[in-house]
N, C-alpha and C positions, 0 to 999 in steps of 0.2 A: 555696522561700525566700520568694516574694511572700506565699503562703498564710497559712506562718508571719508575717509580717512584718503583714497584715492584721488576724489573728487576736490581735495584740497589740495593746493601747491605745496606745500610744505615738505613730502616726501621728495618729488622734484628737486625742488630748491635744496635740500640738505643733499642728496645725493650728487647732484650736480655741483654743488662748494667741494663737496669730501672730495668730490673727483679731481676735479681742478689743482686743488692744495694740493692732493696725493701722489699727480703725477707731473707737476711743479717741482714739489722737493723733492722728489725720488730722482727726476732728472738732472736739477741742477745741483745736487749734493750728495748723490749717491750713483748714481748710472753714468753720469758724465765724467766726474772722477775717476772711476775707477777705469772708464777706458779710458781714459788720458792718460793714467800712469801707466796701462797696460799696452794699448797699441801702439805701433810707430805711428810719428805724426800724420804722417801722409794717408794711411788707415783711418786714425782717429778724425782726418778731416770729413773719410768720403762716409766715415759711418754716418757720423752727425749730419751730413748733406739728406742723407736718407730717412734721421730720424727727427729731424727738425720740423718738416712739414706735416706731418701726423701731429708731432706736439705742438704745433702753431695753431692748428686746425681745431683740435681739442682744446687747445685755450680760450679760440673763438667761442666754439659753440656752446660748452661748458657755461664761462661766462654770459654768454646770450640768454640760455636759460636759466642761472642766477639771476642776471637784468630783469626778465620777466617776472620770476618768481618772487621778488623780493620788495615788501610794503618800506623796509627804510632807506631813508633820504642819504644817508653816508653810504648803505651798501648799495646803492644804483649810481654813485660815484665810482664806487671802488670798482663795480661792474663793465662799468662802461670804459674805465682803462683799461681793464685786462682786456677786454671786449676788441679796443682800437689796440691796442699793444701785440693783441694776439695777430688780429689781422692785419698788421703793416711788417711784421715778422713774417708773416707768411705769404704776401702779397710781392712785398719790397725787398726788405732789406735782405731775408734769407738769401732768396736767389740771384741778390744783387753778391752778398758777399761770396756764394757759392761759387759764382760763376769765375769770378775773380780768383780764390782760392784754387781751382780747376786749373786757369792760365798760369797760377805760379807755380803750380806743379810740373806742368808742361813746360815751362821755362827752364823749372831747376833740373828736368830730366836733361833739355837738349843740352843745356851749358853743363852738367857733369857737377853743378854746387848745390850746396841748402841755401835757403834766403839769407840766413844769418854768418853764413862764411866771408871771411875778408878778401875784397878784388871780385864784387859779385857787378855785374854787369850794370849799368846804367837804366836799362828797362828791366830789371828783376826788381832792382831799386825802387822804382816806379809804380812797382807791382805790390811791393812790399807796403807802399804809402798808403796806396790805394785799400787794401787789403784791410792795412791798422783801422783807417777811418770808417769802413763799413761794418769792421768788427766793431768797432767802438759803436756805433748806433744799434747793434743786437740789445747788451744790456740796460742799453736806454727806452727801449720802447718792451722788455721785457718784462711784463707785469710783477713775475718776484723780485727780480733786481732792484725796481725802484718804490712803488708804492703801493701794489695791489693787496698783496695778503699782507702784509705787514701791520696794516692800519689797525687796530683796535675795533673794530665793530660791533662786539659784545657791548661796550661799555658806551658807543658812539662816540669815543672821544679822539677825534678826527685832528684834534689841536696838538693830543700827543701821540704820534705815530713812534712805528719802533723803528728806532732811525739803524736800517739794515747796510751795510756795506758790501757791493758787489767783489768777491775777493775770490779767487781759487784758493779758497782754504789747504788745500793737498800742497801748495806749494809754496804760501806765503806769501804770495805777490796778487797786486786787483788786476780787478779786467783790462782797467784805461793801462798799464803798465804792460801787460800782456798785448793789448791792443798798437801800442804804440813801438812796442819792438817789435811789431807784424808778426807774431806768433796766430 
């Protein structure tokens, strides 16, 4: 019975969803929160720089083995976005926005300001634009943010999804808000 029971995908696949979900929400609503209210920003930035690419990683492959493991048609949709979600996060955008967030630090050390102080320099400026717009494509290709676990796949009912809103609950403001005053 074990043999059999091995020999099926089913252990895989449920292991690999639980994982995915578990370190999904743990991240985005529980671990990431709480060091944002806990670190200084600049902290809170280089943490997430570090911890981003391991959960990018794991969203790939996690979902890749969901992809595989799984006979229905809505959940090889829903796979296959986290799947590309996880790896353009972790390809692209992450160390696009990293790299950026790295230069405004080094900006805000030389010039003596934070981004958000008044009379900040014209390329800090620039920096800050730059920074919003690439933070702003994290939660778009971020499989919880937009469509991946959200969907209903129990039920297969793909017509009514749970229409989630990406929002730093800790502080009451969304990402595009957050994203757009270069935080």
């Amino acid at each position: 019975m074990l043999a059999k029971l091995l020999s099926s995908s089913a252990p895989y696949h449920l292991l690999s969803y639980a994982s995915v979900t578990g370190i999904t929400l743990w991240h985005s609503f529980i671990g990431g929160p709480v060091a944002f209210k806990t670190l200084p920003r600049q902290q809170f930035g280089l943490l997430q720089s570090k911890l981003f690419p391991i959960y990018f990683s794991l969203q790939t492959v996690l979902n890749g083995i969901c992809l595989l493991t799984t006979s229905n048609r809505n959940g090889r949709i829903i796979f296959i976005i986290g799947l590309v979600g996880g790896l353009l996060n972790l390809a692209i955008v992450g160390p696009w926005t990293t790299k950026i967030m790295n230069e405004r630090h080094k900006v805000e050390k030389e010039e003596g300001k934070q981004y958000n102080e008044p009379g900040i320099s014209d390329r800090l400026k620039a920096l800050n634009k730059r920074f919003g717009i690439a933070h702003g494509y994290c939660p778009t290709t971020n499989p919880c943010g937009k469509c991946d676990y959200c969907i209903d796949t129990i039920n297969n009912n793909i017509d009514d999804p749970w229409q989630g809103q990406c929002e730093f609950w800790w502080e009451g403001s969304t990402c595009e808000s957050q994203s757009v005053a270069g935080k």
